[in-house]
Structures are given as C-alpha cells and as structure tokens.
FITORTI-265493 format. One record per atom (N, C-alpha, C): x, y, z. Coordinates in pm, whole numbers, padded with zeros to 5 digits, always signed. Each point is the difference from the previous one (the first is absolute). Layout:
<nodes>
XYZ...
</nodes>
This chain:
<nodes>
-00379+07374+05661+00014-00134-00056+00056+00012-00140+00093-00071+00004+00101-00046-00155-00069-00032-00129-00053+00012-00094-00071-00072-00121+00158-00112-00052-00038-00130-00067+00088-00101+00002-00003-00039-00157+00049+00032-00041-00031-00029-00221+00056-00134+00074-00113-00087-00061+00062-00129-00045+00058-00008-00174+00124-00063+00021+00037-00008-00128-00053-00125-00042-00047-00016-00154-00026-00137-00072+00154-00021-00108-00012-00143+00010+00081-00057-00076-00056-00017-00121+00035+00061-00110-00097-00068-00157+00103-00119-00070-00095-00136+00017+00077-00092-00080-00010+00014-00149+00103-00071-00044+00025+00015-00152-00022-00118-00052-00157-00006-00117-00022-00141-00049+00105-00007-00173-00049-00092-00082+00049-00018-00064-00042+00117-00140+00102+00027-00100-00061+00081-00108-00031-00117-00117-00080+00016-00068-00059-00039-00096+00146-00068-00112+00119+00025-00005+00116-00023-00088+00002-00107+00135+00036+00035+00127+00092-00117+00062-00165-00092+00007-00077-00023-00005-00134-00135+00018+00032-00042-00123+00045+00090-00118-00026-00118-00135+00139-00090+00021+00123+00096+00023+00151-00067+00037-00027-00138+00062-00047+00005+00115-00050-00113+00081-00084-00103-00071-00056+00019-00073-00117-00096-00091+00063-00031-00048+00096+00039-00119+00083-00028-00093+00091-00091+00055+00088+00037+00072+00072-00101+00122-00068-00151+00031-00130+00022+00005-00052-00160+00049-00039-00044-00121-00038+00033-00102-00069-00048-00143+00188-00117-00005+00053+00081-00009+00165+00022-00042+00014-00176+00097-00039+00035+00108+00045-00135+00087-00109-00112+00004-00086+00060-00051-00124-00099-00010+00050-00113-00162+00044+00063-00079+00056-00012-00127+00073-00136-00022+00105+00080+00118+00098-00097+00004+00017-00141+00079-00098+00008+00109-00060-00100+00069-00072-00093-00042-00065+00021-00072-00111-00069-00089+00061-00105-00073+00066+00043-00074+00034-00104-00110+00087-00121+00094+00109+00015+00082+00086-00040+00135-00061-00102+00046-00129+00016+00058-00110-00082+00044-00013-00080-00072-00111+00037-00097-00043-00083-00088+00113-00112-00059+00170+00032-00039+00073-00070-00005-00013-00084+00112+00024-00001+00103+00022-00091+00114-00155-00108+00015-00132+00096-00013-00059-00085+00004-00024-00145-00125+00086+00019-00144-00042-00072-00095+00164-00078+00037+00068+00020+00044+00138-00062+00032-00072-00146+00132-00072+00135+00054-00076-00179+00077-00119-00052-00050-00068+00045-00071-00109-00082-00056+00102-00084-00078+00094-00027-00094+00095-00073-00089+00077-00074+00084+00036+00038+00095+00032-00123+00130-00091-00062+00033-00100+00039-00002-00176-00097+00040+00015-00097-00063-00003+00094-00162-00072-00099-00118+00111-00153-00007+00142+00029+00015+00078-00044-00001-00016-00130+00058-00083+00030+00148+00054-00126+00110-00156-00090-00035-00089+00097-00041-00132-00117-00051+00011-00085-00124+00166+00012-00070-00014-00069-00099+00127-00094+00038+00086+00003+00095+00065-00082+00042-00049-00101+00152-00139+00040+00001-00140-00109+00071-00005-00080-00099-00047+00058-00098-00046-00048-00128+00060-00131-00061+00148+00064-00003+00059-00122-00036+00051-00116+00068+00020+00037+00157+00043-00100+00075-00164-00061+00023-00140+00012-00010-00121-00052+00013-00012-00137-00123+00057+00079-00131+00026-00127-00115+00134-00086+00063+00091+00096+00046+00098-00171+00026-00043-00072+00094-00086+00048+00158-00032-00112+00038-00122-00112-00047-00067+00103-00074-00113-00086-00054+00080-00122-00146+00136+00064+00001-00014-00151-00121+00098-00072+00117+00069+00045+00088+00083-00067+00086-00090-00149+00060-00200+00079-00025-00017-00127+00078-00136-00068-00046+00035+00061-00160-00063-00148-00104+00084+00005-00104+00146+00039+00025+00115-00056-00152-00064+00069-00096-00049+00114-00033-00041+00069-00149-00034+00148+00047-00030+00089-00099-00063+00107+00005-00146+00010-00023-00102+00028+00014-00143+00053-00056+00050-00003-00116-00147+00029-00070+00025+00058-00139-00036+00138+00008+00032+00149-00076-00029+00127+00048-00152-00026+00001-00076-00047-00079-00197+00030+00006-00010-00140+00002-00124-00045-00023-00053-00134-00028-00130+00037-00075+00013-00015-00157-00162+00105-00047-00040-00151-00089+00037-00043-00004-00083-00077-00123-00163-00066+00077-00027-00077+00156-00076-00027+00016+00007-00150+00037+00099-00064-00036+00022-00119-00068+00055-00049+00157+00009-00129+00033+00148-00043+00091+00145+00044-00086+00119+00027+00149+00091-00012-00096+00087+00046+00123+00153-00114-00016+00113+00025+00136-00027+00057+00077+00012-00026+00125-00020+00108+00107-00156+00060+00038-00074-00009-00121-00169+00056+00022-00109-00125-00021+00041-00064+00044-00090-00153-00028-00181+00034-00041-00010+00112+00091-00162+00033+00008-00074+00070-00150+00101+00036-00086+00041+00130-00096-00082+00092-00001+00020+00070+00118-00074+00134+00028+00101+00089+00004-00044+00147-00023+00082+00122-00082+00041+00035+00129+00111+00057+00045+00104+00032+00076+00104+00072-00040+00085+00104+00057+00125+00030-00040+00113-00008+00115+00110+00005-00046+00143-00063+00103-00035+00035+00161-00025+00168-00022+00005+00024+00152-00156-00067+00098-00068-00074-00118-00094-00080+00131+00117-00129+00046+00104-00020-00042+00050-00109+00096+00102+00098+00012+00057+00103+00026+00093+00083+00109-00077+00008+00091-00110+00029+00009-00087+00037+00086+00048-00014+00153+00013-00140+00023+00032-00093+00106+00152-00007+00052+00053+00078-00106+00147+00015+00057+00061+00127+00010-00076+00095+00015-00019+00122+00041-00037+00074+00158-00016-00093+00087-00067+00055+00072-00165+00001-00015-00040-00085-00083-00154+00064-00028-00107-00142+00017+00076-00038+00089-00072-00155+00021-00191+00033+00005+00033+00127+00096-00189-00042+00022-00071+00038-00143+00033+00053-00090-00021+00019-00144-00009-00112-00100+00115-00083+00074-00002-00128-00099-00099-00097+00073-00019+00005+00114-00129-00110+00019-00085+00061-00031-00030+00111-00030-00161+00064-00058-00006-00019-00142+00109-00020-00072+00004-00018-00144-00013-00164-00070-00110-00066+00006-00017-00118-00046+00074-00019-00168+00099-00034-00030+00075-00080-00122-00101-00050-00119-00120-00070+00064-00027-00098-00069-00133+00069-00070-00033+00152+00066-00053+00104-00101+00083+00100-00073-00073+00042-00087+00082+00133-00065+00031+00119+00025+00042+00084-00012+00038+00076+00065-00086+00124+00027-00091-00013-00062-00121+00066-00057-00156-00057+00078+00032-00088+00042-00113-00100+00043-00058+00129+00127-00139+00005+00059-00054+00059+00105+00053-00028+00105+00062-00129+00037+00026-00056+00127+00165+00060+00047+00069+00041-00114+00154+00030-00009-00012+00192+00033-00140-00001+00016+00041+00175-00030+00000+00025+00118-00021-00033+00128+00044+00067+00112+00169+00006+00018+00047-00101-00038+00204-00022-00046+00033+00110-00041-00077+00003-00126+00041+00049-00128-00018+00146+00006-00123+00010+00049-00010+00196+00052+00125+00065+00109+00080-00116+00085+00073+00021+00074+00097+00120-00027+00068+00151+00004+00113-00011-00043+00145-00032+00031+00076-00043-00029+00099-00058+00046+00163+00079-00005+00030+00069+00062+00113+00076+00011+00099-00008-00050+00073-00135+00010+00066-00057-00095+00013-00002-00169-00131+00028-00050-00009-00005-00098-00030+00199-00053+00028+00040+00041-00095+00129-00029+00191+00097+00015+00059+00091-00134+00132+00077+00037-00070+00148+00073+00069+00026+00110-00042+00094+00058+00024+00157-00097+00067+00000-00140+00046+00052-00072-00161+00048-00046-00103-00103-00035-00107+00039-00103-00114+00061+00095-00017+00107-00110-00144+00070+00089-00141-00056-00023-00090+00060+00080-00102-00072+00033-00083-00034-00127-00068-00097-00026-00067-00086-00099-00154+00079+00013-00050+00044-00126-00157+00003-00064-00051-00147+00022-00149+00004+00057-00069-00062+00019-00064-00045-00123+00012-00074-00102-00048-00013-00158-00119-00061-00002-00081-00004+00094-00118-00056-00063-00001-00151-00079-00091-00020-00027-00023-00181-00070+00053-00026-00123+00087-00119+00011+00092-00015-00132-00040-00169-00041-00045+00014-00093-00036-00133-00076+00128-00113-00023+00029-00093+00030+00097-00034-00079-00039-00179-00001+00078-00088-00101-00012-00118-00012+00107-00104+00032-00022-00076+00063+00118-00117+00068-00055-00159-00046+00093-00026-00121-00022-00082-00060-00184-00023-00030-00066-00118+00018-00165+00036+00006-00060+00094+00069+00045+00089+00086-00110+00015+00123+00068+00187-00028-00170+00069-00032+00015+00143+00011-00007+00034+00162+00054+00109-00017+00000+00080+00196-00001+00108-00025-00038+00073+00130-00017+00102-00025+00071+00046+00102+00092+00148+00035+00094+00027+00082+00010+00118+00017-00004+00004+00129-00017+00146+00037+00141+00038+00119+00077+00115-00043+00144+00002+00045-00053+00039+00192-00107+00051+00043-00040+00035+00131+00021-00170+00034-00006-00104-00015-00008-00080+00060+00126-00093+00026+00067+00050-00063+00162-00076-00023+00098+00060+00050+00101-00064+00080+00142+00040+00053+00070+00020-00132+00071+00111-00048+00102+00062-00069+00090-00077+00016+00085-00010-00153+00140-00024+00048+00120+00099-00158+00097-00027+00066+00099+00044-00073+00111-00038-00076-00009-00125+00036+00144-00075-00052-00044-00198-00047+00072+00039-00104-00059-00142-00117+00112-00022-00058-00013-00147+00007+00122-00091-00140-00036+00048-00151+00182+00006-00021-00043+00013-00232+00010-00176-00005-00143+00010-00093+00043-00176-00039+00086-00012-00070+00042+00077-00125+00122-00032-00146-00052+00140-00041+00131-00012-00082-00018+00072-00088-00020+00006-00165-00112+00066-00048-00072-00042-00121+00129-00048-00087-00061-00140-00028+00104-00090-00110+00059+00070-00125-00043+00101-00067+00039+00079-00088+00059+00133+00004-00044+00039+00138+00066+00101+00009+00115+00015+00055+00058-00182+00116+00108-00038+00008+00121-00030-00068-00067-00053-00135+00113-00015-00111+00029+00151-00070-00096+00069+00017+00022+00135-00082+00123+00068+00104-00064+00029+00174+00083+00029+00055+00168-00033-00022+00006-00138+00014+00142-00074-00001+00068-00013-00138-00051+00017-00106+00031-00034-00092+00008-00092-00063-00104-00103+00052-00009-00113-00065-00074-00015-00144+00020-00085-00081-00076-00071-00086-00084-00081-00027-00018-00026+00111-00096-00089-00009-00111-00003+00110-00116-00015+00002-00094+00012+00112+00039-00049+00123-00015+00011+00110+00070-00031+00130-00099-00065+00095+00036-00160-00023-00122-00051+00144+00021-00018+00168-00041-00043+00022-00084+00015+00155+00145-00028+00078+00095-00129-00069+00120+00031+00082+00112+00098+00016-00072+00096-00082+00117+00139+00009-00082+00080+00054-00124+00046+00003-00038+00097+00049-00113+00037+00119-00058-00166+00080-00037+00026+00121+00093+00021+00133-00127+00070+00073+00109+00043+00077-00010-00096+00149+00002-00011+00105+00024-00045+00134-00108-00092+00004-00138+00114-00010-00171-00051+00006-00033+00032-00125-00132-00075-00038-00082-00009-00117-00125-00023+00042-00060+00023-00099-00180-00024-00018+00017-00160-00022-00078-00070+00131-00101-00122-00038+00163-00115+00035+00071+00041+00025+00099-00074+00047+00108+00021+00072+00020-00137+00095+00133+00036+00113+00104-00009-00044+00085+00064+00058+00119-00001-00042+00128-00038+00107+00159-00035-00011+00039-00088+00060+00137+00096+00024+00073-00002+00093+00117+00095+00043+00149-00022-00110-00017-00104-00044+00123-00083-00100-00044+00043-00120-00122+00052-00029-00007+00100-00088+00050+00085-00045+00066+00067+00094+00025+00156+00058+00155-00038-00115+00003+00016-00056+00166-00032-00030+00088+00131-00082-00062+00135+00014+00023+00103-00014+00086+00045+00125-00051-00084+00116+00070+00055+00134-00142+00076+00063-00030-00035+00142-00043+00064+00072-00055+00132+00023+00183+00032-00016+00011+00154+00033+00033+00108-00120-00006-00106-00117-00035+00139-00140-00138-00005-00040-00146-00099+00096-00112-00032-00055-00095+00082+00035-00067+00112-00030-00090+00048+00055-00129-00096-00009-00105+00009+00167-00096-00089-00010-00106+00043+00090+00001+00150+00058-00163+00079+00007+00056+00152+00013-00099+00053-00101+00031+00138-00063-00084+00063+00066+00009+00149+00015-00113+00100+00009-00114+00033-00120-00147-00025+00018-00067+00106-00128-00114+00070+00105+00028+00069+00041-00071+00094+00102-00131+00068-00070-00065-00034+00123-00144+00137-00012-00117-00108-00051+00011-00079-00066-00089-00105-00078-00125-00008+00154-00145-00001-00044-00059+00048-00175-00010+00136-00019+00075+00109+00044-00006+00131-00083+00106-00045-00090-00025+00082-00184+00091+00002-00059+00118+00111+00005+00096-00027-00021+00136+00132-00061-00015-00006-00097+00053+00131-00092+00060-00049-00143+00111+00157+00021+00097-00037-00009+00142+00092-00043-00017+00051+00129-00042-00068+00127+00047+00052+00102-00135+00059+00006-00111+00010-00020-00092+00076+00082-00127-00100+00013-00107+00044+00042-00081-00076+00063-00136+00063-00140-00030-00124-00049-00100+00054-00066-00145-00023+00062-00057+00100+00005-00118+00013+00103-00081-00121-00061-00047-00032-00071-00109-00027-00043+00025-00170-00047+00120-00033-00018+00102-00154-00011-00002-00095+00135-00027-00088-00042+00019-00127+00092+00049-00118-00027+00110-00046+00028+00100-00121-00004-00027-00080+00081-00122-00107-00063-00041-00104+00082+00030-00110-00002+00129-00029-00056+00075-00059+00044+00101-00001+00113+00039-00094+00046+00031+00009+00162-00079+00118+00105-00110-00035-00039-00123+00057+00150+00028-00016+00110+00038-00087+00039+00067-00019+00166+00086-00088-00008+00038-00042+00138+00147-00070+00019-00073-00135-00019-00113-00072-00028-00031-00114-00039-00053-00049-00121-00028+00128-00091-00016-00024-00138+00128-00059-00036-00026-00134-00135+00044-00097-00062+00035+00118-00125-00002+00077-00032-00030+00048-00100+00119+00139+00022+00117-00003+00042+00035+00129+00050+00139-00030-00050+00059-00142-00015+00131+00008-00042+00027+00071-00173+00133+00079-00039+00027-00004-00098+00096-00011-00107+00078+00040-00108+00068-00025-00072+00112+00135-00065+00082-00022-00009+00086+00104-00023-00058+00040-00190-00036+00142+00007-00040+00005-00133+00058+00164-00027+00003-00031-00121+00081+00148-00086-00090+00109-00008-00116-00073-00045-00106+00113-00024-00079+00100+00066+00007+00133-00033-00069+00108+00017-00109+00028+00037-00130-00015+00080-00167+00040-00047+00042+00105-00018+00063+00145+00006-00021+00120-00084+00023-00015-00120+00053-00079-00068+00117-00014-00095-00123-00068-00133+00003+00069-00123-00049-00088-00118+00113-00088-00079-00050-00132-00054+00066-00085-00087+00084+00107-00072-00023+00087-00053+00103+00103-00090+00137+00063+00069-00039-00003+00135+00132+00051+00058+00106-00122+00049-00035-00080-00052+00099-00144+00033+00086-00020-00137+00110-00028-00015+00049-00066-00121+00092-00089+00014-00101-00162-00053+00075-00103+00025-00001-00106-00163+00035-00076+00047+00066-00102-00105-00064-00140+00029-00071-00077-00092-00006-00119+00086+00086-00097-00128+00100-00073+00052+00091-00106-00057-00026-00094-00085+00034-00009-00086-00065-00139-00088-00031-00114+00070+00133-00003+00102+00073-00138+00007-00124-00056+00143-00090+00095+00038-00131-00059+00094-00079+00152+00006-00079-00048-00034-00166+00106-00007+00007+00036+00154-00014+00121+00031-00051+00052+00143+00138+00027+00093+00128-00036-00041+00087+00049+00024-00016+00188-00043+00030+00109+00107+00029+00155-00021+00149+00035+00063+00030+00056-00127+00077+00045-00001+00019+00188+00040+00012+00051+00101-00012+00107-00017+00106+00119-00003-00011+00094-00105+00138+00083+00026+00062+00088+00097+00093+00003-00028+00107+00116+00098-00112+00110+00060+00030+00069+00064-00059+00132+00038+00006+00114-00117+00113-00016-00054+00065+00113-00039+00022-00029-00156-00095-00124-00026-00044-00007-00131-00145+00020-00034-00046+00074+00106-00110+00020-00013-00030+00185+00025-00142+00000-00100+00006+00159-00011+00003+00099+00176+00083+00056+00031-00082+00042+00135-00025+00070+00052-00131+00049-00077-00101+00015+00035-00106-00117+00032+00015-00121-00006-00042-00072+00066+00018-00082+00125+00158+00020-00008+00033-00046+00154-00065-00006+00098-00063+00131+00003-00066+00028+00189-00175-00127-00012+00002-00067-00120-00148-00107+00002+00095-00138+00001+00127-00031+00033+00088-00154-00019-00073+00027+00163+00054-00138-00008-00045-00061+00104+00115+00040+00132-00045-00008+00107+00085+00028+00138-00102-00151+00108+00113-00049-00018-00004-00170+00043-00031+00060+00174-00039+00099+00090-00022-00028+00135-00059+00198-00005-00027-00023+00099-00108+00093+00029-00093+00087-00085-00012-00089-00035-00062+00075-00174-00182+00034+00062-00017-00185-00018-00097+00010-00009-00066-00133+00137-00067-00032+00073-00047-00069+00095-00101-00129-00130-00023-00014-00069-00076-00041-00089+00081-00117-00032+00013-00081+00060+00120-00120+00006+00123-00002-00063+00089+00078+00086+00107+00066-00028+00067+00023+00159+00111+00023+00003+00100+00021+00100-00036+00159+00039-00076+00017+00147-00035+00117+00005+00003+00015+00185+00079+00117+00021+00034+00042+00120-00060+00146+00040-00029+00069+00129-00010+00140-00016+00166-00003+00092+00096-00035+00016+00127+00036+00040+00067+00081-00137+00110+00109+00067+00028+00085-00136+00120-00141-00094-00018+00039-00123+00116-00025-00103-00018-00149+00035-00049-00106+00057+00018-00113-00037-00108-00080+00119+00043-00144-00005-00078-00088+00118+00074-00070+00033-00098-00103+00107+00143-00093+00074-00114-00143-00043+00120-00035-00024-00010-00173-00062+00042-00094+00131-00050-00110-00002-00008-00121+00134+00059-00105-00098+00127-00054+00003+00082-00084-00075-00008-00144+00038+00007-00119-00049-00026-00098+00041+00038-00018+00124+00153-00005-00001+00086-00015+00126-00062+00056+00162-00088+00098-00031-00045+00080+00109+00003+00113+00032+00106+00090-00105+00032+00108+00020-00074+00107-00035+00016+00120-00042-00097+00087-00003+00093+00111-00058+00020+00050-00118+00061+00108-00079-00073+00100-00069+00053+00134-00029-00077+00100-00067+00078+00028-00137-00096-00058-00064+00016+00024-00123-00001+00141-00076+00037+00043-00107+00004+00144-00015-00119+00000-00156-00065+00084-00016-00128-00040-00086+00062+00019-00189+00160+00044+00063+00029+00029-00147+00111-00133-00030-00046-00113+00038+00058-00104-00005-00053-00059-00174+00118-00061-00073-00059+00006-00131-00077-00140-00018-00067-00015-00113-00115-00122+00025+00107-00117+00014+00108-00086-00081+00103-00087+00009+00025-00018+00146+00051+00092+00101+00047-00015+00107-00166-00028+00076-00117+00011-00007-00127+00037+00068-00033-00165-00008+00001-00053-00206-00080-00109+00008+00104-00093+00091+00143-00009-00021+00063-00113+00069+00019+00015+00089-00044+00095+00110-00050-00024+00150-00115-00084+00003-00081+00051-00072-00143-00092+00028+00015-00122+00015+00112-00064-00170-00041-00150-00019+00072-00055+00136-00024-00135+00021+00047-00052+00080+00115-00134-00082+00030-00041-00138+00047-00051-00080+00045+00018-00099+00045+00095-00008-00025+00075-00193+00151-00010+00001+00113+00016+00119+00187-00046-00038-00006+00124-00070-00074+00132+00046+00094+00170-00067+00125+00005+00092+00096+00101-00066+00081+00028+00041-00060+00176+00000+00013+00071+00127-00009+00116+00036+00059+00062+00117+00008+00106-00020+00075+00085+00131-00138+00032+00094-00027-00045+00128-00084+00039+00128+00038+00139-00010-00133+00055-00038-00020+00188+00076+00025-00001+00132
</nodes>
C-alpha cells in the first residue's frame, strides 16, 4: 500500500503595513464622504426651511385676502384693539394657524384667551412642523421661566410648548435708522415699520416699498435656548418667543452687540435731534475692535436675525417669495428690506 502526502494550501492573510494601508484608505473615504452628505443634507433642510416660509407667507395673504388687513405681529398690551376685539396676548402665527393646514389646532386654540391661558395649552404644546427649520438642532428643556404680560405674571415652562423658528421684525430702532441711513433727524413710524407691528393691523397699500423688496417673516432659530456669536450658551435662556404662540417673540432690527461694551461703539448723536446715532466707518475704527461690531444675522438668536444654515438665512418677502440672504449683508441694505415704507433706494442681495 502507497502512503498519499496530502498537500496543504497555506493562505496568505494580510501584513500589518497592508491592514493599516486599508484603514487609511477608508478614514481617507470616510473623510471625504462626510462632509458631501452633510452638504446635501443642509441643501435640503434649506429647501425645507425655504418652503415653510413660503406657507408662511401665502397663510398671511390668504388670511388678509379674507379680512382686507394683516394681523398685527403680537397683540401685548391687554387692551381691545383691530383685529383682537377680546385683547388677549397672541402672536401672528395664532391666525396662520388655520391657513396652514392646521385647522384641528386652530379649533383647539380659543382667540378669546391668551395664549398662555390653561385651556390653550393643549394647542399650544402642539408642535407644528411648519413652524420649526429642519436646519436647528434639538432644544434644552429650560425649566420654569417667570415672565409678565401686561398685568398678569406666568409662569412657563419650555416642556410644555410647541417651538418655533421664524418671526416678523416690527421696525427698525428709530435711531439707529437715521444713524444707519444717514439721516438727521429722528425717523418715525412711517419710515421704519415694517409689513406687521405690535398691537396693530396693517393694510397691503401700505406696502409701497413693493412687495417683492419687503421682507415680512425672518428666521431667529433655537428660541428659548440662547446663541451668542454662534454658540449655544448653556446656562442662557431667550424667553422671548417661547413658542409659536407667544405674543412676545416678534423683533427689531438692532446694531447692538450683547458681547460688545458701550466703549467698543463710536457714535455721534446730532444736535439737530437727541437719539439720532451716528455710527462710524469700519475702518475708522481701532481694529482691534472690529471682531465686538455688530454682525446684523447669525450672531446672536437673542432677537436678532439668526439661522443655523451656513453664511446666511432665508427671508419670506411680502410678495411670497422666499430668498437667502447672505449674513454679510450691510445694515443699510438689511434695515430697508425690513421697512415696508421707508422709499430706500438699494441693490437686492
């Protein structure tokens, strides 16, 4: 009998140089993938944000299409007044509400309480999709926030409220408009409100800036966590605009800094009217202070023009449209989007 060597085959695994080669290779493609993504996914969250603010605005044209006016952005005084006969605290998007798609929301939301009232908080805890940019990340739970609405203290706790993201500028501060523009003289209410206002309606023949140079609902994202220079300060809460039915959430185009002290500003106020500012060039100023001037949009969420989309936000224009603004837009071109009357002459970013 024959003896039979079986032969073995010895496989060949990898050496220690070709496993790191290979690692290196996927880090390498992992790298480059990543960022790719993440582009595409904020390219459609900004198409999101985009089409919830052109809801937004076609919700105000049919709602004045079919009582002839606009809301006013809040209703805070308490009082009766156009449009709020009951004068209970409200803000715009409780009458979008109903022209959104969100009918069963608006019969749960009684008008003729506040917005704050016990009976409104099953509405009001709702969150509402529409209102929320798929851009902002998830919201801190802040615990109980005191605040006052005209007589009546409340107490508010963000677990109980639908989020929102996007709010009307009422004007822009009367002094810091003439400083902006170069005026001389203090600047009233017919140059520098804008579409909507606090405590009053407003009327489309208004609009006489044009439609489509009027901005009339902005982004200030994340509210009630605060930003400041773009980050999230842990321990800050911007309780203003608490949810999409706080009265208390619209705001105003303003110059000023919270990082920033009175010393790093240098302005002028005019003989020719007290409270007129004048403020200088960039580049008449020392700079080393530059990086504390003010940056008019994503600065700060603290009632201010604030997006998490990169380099700018998208604005909802009277007309209906919906544009992205770029955040290094200078204040002149910023306030005379806002107004809805002010007759600037500017070039559209």
């Amino acid at each position: 009998m024959k003896n039979r060597q079986v032969g073995h085959r010895w496989r060949r695994g990898f050496t220690l140089i070709e496993l790191l080669v290979v690692i290196a290779i996927i880090a390498v493609l992992v790298g480059l993938l990543v960022p790719a993504v993440q582009k595409v996914r904020e390219a459609a969250n900004r198409m999101s944000c985009s089409n919830n603010l052109k809801q937004l605005g076609l919700a105000m044209h049919n709602f004045e299409g079919s009582n002839g006016f606009f809301p006013a952005s809040s209703y805070t005084t308490g009082s009766p007044a156009p449009g709020n006969p009951s004068g209970t605290f409200h803000s715009w998007r409780v009458f979008a509400i109903d022209f959104i798609e969100q009918g069963s929301i608006g019969k749960m939301y009684d008008k003729n309480l506040s917005w704050f009232d016990p009976a409104n908080i099953p509405a009001v805890s709702t969150t509402v999709k529409t209102y929320i940019c798929p851009s902002t990340p998830g919201r801190a739970q802040l615990g109980s926030v005191t605040k006052k609405f005209g007589s009546k203290t409340v107490t508010l706790n963000s677990a109980l409220f639908g989020a929102n993201d996007y709010d009307t500028m009422n004007t822009v501060k009367a002094g810091q408009y003439s400083g902006i523009m170069g005026l001389s003289y203090l600047a009233g209410p017919q140059l520098i409100n804008s579409v909507m206002y606090k405590d009053a309606v407003s009327y489309m023949s208004e609009i006489t800036d044009g439609t489509s140079n009027t901005g009339m609902i902005w982004e200030c994202s994340a509210r009630p966590d605060l930003y400041l220079n773009g980050k999230k300060i842990a321990s800050g809460v911007n309780d203003q605009g608490f949810c999409w039915a706080d009265s208390d959430g619209p705001f105003s185009v303003d110059m000023t800094n919270p990082s920033a002290t009175a010393a790093d500003y240098t302005s002028l106020v005019l003989p020719a009217a007290a409270g007129v500012n004048v403020f200088w060039k960039k580049n008449d100023i020392n700079p080393a202070n530059l990086g504390k001037f003010s940056q008019f949009m994503n600065a700060t969420n603290d009632n201010e023009v604030f997006s998490f989309h990169s380099s700018g936000s998208n604005v909802g224009f009277a007309d209906g449209s919906v544009r992205f603004i770029s955040q290094t837009t200078e204040a002149r071109t910023l306030a005379a989007i806002t107004t809805a009357h002010g007759g600037e002459v500017f070039n559209m970013p």
